[in-house]
BASE-243636 format. One record per residue (C-alpha): residue number from 1; residue in one letter; x, y, z. Coordinates in steps of 0.5 Angstrom, whole numbers, plus 500, padded with zeros to 3 digits. Layout:
# BASE-243636
i:aa:u:v:w
NUM:A:X:Y:Z $
...
***
This chain:
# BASE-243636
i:aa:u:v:w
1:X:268:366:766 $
2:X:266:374:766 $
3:X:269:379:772 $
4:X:262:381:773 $
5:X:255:377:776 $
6:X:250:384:775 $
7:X:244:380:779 $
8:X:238:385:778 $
9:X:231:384:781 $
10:X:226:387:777 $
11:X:219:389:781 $
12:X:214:395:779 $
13:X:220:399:775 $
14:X:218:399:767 $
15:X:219:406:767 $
16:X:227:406:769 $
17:X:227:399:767 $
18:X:231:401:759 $
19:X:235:407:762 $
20:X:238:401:768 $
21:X:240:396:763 $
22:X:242:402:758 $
23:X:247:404:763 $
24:X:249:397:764 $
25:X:250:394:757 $
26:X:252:401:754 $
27:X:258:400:759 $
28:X:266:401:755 $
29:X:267:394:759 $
30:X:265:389:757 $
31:X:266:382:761 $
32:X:260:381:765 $
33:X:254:377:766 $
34:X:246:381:767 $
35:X:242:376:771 $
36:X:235:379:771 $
37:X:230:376:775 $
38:X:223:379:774 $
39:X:220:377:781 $
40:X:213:376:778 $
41:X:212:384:776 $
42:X:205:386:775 $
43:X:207:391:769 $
44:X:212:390:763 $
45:X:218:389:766 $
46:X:218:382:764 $
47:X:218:384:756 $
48:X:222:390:757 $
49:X:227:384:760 $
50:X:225:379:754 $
51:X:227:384:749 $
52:X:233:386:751 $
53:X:235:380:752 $
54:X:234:378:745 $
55:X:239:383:744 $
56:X:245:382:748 $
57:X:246:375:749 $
58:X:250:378:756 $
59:X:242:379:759 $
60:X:239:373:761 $
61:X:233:373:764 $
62:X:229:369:769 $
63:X:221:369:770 $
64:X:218:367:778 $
65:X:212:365:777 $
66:X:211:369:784 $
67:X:213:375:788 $
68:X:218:374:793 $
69:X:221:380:795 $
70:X:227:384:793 $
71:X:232:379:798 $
72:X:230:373:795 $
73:X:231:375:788 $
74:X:237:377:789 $
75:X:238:370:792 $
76:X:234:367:787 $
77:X:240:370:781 $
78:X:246:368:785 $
79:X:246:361:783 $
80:X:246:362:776 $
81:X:252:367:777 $
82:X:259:365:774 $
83:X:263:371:774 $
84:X:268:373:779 $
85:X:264:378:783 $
86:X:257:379:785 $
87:X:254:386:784 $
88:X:246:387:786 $
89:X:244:392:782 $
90:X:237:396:784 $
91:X:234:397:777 $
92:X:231:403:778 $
93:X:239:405:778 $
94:X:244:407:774 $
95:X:251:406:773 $
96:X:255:412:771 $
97:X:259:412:764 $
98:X:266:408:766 $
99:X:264:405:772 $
100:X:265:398:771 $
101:X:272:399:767 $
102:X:274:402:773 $
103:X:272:397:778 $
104:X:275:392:774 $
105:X:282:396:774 $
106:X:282:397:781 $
107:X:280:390:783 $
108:X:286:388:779 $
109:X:290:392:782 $
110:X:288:390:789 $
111:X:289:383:787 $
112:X:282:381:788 $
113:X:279:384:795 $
114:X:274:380:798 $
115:X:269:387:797 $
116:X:271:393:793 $
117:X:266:399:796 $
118:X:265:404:791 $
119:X:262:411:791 $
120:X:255:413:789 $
121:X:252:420:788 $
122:X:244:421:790 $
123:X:240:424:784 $
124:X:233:428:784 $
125:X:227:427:780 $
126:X:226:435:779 $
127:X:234:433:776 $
128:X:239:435:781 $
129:X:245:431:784 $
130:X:249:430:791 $
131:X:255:426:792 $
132:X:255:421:798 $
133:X:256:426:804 $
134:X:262:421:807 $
135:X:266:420:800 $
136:X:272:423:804 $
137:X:272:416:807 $
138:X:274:412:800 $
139:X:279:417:799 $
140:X:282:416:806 $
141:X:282:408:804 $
142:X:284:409:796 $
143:X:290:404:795 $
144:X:291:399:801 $
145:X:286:393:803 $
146:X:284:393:810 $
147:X:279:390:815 $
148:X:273:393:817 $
149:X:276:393:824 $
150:X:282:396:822 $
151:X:278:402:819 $
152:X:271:402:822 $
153:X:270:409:819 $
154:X:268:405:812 $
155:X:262:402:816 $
156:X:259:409:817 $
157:X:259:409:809 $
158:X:251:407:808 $
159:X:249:400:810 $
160:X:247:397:803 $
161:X:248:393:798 $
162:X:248:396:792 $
163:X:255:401:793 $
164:X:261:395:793 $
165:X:261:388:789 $
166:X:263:381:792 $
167:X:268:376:791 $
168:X:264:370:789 $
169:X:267:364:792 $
170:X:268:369:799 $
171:X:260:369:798 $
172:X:260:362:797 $
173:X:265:360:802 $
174:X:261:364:808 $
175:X:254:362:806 $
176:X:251:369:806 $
177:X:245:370:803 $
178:X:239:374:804 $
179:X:233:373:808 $
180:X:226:376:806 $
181:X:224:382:811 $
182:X:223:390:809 $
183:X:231:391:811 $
184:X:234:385:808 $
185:X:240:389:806 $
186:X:242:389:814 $
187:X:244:382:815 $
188:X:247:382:809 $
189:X:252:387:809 $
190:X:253:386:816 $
191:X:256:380:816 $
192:X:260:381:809 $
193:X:263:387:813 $
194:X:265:384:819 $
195:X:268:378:815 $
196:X:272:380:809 $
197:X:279:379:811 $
198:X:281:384:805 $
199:X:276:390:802 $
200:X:278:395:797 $
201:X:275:402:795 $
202:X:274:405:790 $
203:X:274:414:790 $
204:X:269:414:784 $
205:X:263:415:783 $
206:X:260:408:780 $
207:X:253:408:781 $
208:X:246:414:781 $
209:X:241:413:787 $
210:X:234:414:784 $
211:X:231:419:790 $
212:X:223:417:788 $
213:X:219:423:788 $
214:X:215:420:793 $
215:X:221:416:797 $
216:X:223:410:797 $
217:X:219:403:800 $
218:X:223:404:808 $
219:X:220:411:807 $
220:X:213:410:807 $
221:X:208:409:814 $
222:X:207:401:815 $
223:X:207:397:821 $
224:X:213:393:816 $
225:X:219:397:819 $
226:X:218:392:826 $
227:X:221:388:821 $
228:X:228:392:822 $
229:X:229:388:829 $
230:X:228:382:827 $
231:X:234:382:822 $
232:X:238:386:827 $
233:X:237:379:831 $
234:X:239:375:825 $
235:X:245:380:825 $
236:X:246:378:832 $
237:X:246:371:832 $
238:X:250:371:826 $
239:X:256:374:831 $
240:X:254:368:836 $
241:X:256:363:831 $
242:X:263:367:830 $
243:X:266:367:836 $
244:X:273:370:833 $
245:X:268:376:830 $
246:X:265:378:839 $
247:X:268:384:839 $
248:X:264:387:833 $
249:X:258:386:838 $
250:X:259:393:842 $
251:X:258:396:836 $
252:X:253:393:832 $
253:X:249:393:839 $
254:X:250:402:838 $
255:X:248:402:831 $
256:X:241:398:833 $
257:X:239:403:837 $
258:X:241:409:833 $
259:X:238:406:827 $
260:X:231:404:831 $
261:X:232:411:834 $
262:X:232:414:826 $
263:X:226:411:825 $
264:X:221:412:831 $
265:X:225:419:831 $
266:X:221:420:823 $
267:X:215:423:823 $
268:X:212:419:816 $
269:X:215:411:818 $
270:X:211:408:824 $
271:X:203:409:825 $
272:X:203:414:831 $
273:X:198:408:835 $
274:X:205:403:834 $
275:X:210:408:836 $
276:X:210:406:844 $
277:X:210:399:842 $
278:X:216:399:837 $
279:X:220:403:842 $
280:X:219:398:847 $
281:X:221:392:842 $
282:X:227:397:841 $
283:X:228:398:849 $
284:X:227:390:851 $
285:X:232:388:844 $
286:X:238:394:847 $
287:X:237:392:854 $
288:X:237:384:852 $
289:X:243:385:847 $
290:X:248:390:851 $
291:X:255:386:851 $
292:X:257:386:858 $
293:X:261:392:860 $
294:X:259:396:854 $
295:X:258:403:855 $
296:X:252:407:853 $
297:X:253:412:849 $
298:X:249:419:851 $
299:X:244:419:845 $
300:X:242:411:846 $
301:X:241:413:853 $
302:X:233:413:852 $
303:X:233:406:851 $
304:X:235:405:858 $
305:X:228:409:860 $
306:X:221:409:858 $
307:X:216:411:852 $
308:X:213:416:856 $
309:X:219:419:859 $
310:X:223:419:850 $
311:X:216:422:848 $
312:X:217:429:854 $
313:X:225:428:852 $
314:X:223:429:845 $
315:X:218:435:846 $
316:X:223:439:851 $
317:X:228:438:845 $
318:X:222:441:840 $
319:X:221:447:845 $
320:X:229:448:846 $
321:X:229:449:839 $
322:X:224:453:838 $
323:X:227:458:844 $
324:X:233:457:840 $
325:X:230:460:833 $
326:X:225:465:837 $
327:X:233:468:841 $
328:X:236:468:834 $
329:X:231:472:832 $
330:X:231:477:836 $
331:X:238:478:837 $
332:X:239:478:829 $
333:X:234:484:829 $
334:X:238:488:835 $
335:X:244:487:831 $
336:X:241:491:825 $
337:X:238:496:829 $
338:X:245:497:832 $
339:X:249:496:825 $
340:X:244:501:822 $
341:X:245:507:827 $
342:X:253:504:827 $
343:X:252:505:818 $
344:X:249:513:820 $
345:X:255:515:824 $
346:X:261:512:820 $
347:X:258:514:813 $
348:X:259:522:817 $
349:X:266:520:818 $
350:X:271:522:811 $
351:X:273:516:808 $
352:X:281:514:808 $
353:X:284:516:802 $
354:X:289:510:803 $
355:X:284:504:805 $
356:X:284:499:799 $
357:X:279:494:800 $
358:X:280:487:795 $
359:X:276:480:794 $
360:X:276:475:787 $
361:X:272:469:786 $
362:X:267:470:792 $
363:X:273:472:798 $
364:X:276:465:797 $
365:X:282:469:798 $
366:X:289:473:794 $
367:X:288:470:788 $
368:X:286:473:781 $
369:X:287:480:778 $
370:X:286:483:786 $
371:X:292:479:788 $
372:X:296:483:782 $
373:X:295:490:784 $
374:X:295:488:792 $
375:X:302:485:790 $
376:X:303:491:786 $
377:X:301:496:790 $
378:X:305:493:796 $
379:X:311:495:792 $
380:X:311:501:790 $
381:X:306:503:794 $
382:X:306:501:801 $
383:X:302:508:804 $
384:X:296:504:801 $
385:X:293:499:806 $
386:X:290:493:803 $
387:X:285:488:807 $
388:X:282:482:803 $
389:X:275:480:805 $
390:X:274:472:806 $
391:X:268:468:807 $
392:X:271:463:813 $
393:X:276:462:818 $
394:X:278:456:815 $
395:X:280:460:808 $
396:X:283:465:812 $
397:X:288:461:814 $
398:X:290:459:807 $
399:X:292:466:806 $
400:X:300:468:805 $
401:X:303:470:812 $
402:X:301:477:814 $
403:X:295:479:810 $
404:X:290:483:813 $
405:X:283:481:812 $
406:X:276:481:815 $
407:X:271:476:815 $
408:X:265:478:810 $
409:X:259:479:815 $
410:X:263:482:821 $
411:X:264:488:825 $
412:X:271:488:822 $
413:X:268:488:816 $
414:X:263:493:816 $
415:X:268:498:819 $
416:X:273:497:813 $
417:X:267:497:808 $
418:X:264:504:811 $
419:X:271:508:811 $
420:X:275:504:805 $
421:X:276:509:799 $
422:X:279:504:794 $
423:X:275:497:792 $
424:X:278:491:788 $
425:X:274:486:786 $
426:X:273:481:780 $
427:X:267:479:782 $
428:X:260:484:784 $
429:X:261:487:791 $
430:X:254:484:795 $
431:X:248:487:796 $
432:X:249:490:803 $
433:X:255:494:801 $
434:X:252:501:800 $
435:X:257:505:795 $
436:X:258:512:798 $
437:X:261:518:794 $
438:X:268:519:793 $
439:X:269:512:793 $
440:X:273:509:787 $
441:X:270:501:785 $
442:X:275:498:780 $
443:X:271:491:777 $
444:X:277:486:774 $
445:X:273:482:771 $
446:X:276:475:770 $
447:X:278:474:762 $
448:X:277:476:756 $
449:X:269:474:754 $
450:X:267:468:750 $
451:X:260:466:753 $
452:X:255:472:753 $
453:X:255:475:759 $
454:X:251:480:764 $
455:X:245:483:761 $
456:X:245:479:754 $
457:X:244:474:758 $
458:X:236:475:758 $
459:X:236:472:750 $
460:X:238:465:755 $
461:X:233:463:759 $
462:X:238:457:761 $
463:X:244:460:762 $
464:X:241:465:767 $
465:X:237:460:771 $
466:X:238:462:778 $
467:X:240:469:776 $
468:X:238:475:777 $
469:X:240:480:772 $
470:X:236:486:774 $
471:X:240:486:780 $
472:X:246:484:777 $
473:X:245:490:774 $
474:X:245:494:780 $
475:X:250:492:783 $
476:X:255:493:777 $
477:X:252:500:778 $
478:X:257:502:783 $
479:X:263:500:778 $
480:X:267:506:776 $
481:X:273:503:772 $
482:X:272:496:768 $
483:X:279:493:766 $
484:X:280:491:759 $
485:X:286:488:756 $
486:X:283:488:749 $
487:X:278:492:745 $
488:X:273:486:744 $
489:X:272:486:752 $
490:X:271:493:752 $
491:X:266:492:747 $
492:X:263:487:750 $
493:X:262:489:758 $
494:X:260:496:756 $
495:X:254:493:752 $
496:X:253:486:758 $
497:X:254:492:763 $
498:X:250:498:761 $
499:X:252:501:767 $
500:X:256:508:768 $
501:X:263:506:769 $
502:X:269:508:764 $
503:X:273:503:761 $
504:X:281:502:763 $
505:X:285:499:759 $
506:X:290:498:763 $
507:X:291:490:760 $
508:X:289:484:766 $
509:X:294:485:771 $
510:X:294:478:773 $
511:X:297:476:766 $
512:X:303:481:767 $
513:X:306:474:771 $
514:X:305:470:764 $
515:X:308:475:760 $
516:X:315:476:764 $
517:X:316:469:766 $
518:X:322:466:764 $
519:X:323:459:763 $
520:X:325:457:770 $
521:X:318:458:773 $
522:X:315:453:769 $
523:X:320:448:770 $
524:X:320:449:778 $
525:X:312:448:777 $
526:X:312:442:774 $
527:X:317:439:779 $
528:X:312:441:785 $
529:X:306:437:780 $
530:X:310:431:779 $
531:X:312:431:772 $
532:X:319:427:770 $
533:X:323:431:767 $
534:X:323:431:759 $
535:X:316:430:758 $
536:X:311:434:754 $
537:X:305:437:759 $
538:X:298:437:756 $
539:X:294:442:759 $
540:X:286:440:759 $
541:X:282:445:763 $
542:X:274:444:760 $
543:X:269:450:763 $
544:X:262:449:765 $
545:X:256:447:761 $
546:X:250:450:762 $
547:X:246:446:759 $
548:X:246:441:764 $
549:X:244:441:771 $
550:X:250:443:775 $
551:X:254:444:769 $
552:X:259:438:768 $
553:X:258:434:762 $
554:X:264:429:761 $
555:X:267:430:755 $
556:X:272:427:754 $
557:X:276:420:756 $
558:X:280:422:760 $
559:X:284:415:761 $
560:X:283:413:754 $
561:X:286:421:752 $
562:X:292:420:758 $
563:X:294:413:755 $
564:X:293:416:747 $
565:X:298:422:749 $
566:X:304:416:750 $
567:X:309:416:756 $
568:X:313:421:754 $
569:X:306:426:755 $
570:X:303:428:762 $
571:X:296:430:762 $
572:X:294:435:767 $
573:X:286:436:768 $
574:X:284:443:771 $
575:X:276:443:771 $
576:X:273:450:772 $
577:X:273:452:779 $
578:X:265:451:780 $
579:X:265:444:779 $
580:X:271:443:784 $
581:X:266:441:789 $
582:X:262:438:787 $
583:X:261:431:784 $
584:X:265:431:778 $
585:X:272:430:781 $
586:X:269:423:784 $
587:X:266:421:776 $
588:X:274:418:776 $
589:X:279:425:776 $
590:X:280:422:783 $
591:X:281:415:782 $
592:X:286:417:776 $
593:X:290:422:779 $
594:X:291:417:785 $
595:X:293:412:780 $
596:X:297:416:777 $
597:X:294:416:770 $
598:X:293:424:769 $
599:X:294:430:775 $
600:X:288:433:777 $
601:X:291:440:778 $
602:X:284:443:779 $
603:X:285:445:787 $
604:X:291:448:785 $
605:X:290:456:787 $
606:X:294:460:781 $
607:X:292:457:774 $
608:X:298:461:772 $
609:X:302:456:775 $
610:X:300:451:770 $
611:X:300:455:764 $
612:X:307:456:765 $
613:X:308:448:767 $
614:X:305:446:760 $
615:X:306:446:753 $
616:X:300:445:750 $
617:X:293:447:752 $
618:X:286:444:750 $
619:X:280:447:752 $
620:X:273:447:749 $
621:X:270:455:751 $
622:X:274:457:757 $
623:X:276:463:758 $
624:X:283:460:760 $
625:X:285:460:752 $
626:X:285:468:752 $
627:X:290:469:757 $
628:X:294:462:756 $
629:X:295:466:748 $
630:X:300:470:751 $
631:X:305:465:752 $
632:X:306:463:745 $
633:X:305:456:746 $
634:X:300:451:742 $
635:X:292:451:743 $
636:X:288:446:741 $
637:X:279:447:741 $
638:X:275:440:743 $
639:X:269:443:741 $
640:X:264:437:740 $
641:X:258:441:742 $
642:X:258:448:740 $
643:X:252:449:738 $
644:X:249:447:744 $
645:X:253:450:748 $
646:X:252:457:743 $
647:X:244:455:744 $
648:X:244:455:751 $
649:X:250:460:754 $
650:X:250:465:747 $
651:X:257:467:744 $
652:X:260:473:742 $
653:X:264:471:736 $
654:X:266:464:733 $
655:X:272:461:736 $
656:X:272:454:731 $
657:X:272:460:726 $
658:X:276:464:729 $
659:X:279:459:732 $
660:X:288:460:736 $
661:X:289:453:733 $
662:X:287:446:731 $
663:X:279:444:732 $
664:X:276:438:733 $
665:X:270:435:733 $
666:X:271:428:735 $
667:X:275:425:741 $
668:X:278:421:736 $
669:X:280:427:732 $
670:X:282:431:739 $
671:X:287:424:739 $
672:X:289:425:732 $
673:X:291:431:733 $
674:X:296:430:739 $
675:X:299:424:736 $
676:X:300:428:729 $
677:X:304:434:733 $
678:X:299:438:728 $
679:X:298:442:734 $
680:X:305:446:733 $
681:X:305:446:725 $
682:X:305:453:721 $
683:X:298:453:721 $
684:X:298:452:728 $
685:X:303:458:729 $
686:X:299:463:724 $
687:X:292:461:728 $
688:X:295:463:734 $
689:X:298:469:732 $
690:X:292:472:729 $
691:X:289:471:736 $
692:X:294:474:740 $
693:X:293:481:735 $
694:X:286:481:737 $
695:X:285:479:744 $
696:X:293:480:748 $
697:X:293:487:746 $
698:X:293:491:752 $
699:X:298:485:755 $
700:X:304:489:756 $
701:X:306:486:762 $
702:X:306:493:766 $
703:X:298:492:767 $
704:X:297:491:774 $
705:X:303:498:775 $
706:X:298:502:771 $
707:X:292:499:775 $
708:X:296:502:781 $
709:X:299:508:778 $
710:X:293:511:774 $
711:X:287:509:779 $
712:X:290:508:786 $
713:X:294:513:786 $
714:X:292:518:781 $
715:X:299:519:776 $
716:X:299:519:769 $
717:X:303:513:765 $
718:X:303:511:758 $
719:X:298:506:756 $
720:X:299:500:753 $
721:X:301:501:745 $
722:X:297:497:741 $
723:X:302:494:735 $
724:X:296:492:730 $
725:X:289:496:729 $
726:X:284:491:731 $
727:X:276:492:729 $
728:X:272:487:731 $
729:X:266:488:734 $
730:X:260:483:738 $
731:X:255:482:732 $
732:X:249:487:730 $
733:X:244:481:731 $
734:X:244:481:738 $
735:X:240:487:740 $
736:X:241:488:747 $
737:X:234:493:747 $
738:X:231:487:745 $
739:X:234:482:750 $
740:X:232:486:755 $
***
């Protein structure tokens, strides 16, 4: 008996129909069943069928000799089905790499819930993704089982039926089946959510959601939406079959009038000459349905009124609206009118000469090479006034007690920027922020290049997507002193930047916390993280492709590398700082870290915590390596995709020729590399130490003293001694002239 039944009906879909089943039978787990019913298609999908199930015995294909509907194939499959879970799979969609293996994993250890509901990600023809706006809600729920009643916010998830798996004989047990209609998902869901005794969620993205460029078959203009009432109806009656399931009627009756609502509310649903009729329909089924005693909730009110009243309600909201827009608009330009005259007066005004202005990574906060000299410059220069500049009040509420700081856009934040003398950022200023004469713009960067950067990207038409180089140019036009910790990076940003600034090697001031820490600091992290004591800390921190739309590509195994390493390792994940909200963690870093299979670190704030937590770190092209290199710990490159990654970001050097450790090019040798301990031998050792000569020379510990001395203050103090002459250089081939 297989752990999973894929019932999948297939109808005019012979475009998407192999990368379905593709995703299906390509999965690493492999105890299911595919029931594929082909429901009279007109197009190929039917040989599509008969081939691949001449490949793989698991596909079984089922032929009806008329069409039925989408509801009544599903049902059409169910007979056949003999594996413990029922999974209705749209076969225009796609399951994500792992996903049944996760499922599996989470059933067992929720011992067989009635429903598990999984997480999905929409995905765009023209190649974008977007995870499911409410996945907080199976992260809230991951590891218990509950009812429906005892948690009603998963009954706010997406009401479909592809987005969980069923236990067969609950199925069987209750009758549930799919009725025909245009919303045969309804009556479905409904009922199983009222009924399940223990349902179970999985914080994973399992499944991509095909969003057709012309919309989905309950996005077109059709008088078949009318349909919508009659299977609420069914829904109702199943109700008054199950006295003990009474008290779900209020709430059913809301979420009737709210879906009726959404769709006379869309312009592209309903012929305009049967909108009155549907409202009616609507009004005369919430007035029939209302429990007794319910209360109406305010947006449901207009069902209790009439369509010609709904129609002058919608018209004024249309007006309100657009009063709304034309006052903002107005005020928003008095604003700038006020802000320009405001600019004139203060740029008159001298500037203050112990103003410090700071922000790193977009003004998330004190984090970053700007937090070391802030910190610095407290101690020995307290005169200095430093302010940080953050996007939100919510992140200023992250920000360690006492800290001084302006919102980016406010009045405060104008005032500060109009007189500050000093500006530390590891990011470019935006473009509204004027440089007057006499200030002083210190830009940090953010580590040693390894991927090409600022103007040399104009040779990499995908990695500048979306990127304005010229006036990224312009913006670095106002630095007066770029940070470096080595003389490649000097190289590089006077060539990325061509811009008038000087060079400071100064070393990355960050760093200094990673050449004079001591051993306890890493022992007092890992117990904040979890880790037992004794083990061996694998740090793996991927950085972003821009190769791929959104920049993540799973490039490892993460469960298979967790399992390979032993119990007597711990693997830590961080994944680079512009996936951290986005849809990567939900393809399984979430559910793993909950299981407690590997630590998802990548909210953590300072990644120098983590360095010093680890042992080892494997990385593919993050720029984490040159500064982790400082520690004189062990670095192993995963590098499975070098050349496409140099053929679409470019790189200033080799790193598998140049390489601080080991290279593989496999996950199987990624494994056999951490299982041998080659990561540490003498090769390892003389690899890194080549690296560190040539890229931690400037990192003397003192950096962010020197910063503070030498750029704020204006003293003189030695520069940083440089052991072992380095001369390296970008290589001659890339012509900037000709790039730009």
């Amino acid at each position: 008996m297989p752990r999973f039944s894929i019932i999948l009906p297939c109808f005019k879909v012979q475009g998407f129909l192999r990368e379905c089943l593709d995703s299906v039978l390509g999965q690493s787990y492999r105890d299911i069943e595919v029931i594929a019913v082909n429901d009279c298609s007109p197009d190929g999908c039917g040989a599509i069928l008969d081939e691949y199930a001449a490949r793989d015995d698991r596909l079984r294909v089922l032929h009806l000799e008329e069409n039925v509907g989408l509801g009544r194939a599903r049902n059409a499959g169910m007979p056949l089905a003999t594996g413990d879970y029922l999974f209705f799979l749209d076969s225009d969609d796609t399951l994500t790499p792992g996903a049944l293996a996760a499922m599996a994993d989470r059933l067992d250890e929720a011992d067989d819930p009635d429903v598990l509901v999984f997480d999905y990600a929409r995905t765009y023809w023209w190649g974008g993704t977007r995870r499911n706006a409410l996945a907080r809600v199976l992260a809230e729920t991951a590891g218990e089982t509950f009812t429906a009643a005892e948690h009603p916010e998963i009954m706010d998830l997406l009401m479909v039926v592809w987005n969980k798996v069923y236990r067969r004989d609950f199925v069987e047990r209750e009758g549930f089946a799919f009725p025909p209609g245009y919303y045969e998902d309804t009556p479905w869901t409904f009922p199983v959510m009222f009924s399940a005794e223990r349902i179970a969620t999985l914080d994973r993205i399992c499944l991509y959601y095909r969003q057709r460029r012309q919309g989905n078959i309950l996005s077109t203009t059709s008088r078949k939406h009318f349909d919508v009432h009659d299977q609420y109806d069914r829904v109702f009656a199943f109700l008054d079959e199950r006295p003990h399931l009474t008290h779900w009627r209020p709430f059913l009756h809301a979420k009737m009038g709210e879906h009726c609502l959404d769709i006379l509310a869309k312009p592209d649903r309903l012929p305009p000459s049967d909108k009155a009729e549907f409202f009616q329909r609507t009004a005369e089924m919430f007035r029939d349905r209302r429990p007794e005693g319910a209360t109406v909730p305010p947006e449901l009110r207009v069902l209790e009124g009439s369509w010609a009243s709904y129609r002058l309600g919608r018209r004024s909201a249309q007006t309100r609206k657009t009063m709304v827009r034309r006052a903002k608009k107005t005020r928003t330009a008095a604003i700038r009118r006020v802000g320009r005259v405001r600019a004139a007066v203060n740029n008159r005004r001298p500037l203050d000469p112990d103003l410090v202005v700071y922000s790193a990574f977009r003004h998330r906060g004190v984090l970053g090479d700007p937090a070391a000299i802030y910190h610095k410059a407290k101690e020995i220069a307290p005169r200095l006034r430093g302010v940080w500049v953050v996007r939100s009040a919510q992140e200023a509420e992250l920000l360690p007690p006492g800290t001084e700081h302006v919102l980016l856009g406010s009045s405060a934040y104008r005032r500060v920027t109009e007189r500050a003398t000093f500006f530390v950022n590891n990011v470019n200023w935006p473009n509204s922020l004027v440089k007057r004469p006499g200030s002083v713009h210190i830009h940090t960067h953010q580590g040693t290049p390894l991927k090409y950067m600022g103007a040399d990207l104009q040779g990499k038409p995908g990695a500048r997507h979306r990127v304005d180089v010229p006036q990224m140019l312009r913006r670095a036009d106002r630095w007066d002193y770029s940070l470096v910790a080595n003389r490649h990076s000097e190289l590089v940003w006077e060539r990325a930047y061509p811009c008038g600034f000087t060079s400071a090697r100064t070393g990355s001031p960050r760093n200094d916390r990673l050449v004079n820490a001591g051993a306890q600091e890493g022992a007092e992290v890992r117990e904040r993280l979890g880790v037992e004591a004794g083990r061996t800390v694998v740090l793996y921190a991927p950085t972003r492709r821009e190769y791929r739309r959104g920049g993540h590509v799973d490039r490892v195994d993460l469960a298979k590398l967790a399992a390979g390493l032993g119990e007597d390792h711990t693997l830590v994940v961080r994944l680079h700082p512009s996936l951290a909200t986005g849809p990567a963690r939900g393809m399984g870093l979430a559910d793993l870290h909950r299981r407690g299979v590997l630590i998802d670190a990548t909210d953590e704030p300072y990644v120098e915590d983590l360095m010093l937590a680890s042992d080892v770190l494997v990385t593919d092209y993050s720029a984490l390596m040159f500064d982790y290199a400082l520690l004189d710990r062990p670095i192993v490159i995963h590098a499975d995709d070098w050349g496409a990654y140099t053929a679409s970001r470019g790189a200033y050097f080799d790193i598998t020729a140049e390489s601080p450790g080991p290279v593989t090019r496999t996950e199987q040798e990624l494994s056999e590399v951490l299982a041998s301990g080659s990561w540490r031998d003498a090769e390892s050792q003389r690899l890194r130490s080549a690296f560190r000569e040539r890229f931690c020379e400037f990192d003397d510990g003192r950096a962010a003293e020197r910063v503070v001395r030498t750029l704020l203050l204006g003293e003189s103090m030695p520069a940083p001694s440089v052991s072992v002459p380095v001369a390296r250089s970008v290589p001659a081939d890339h012509d900037l002239l000709a790039s730009s």
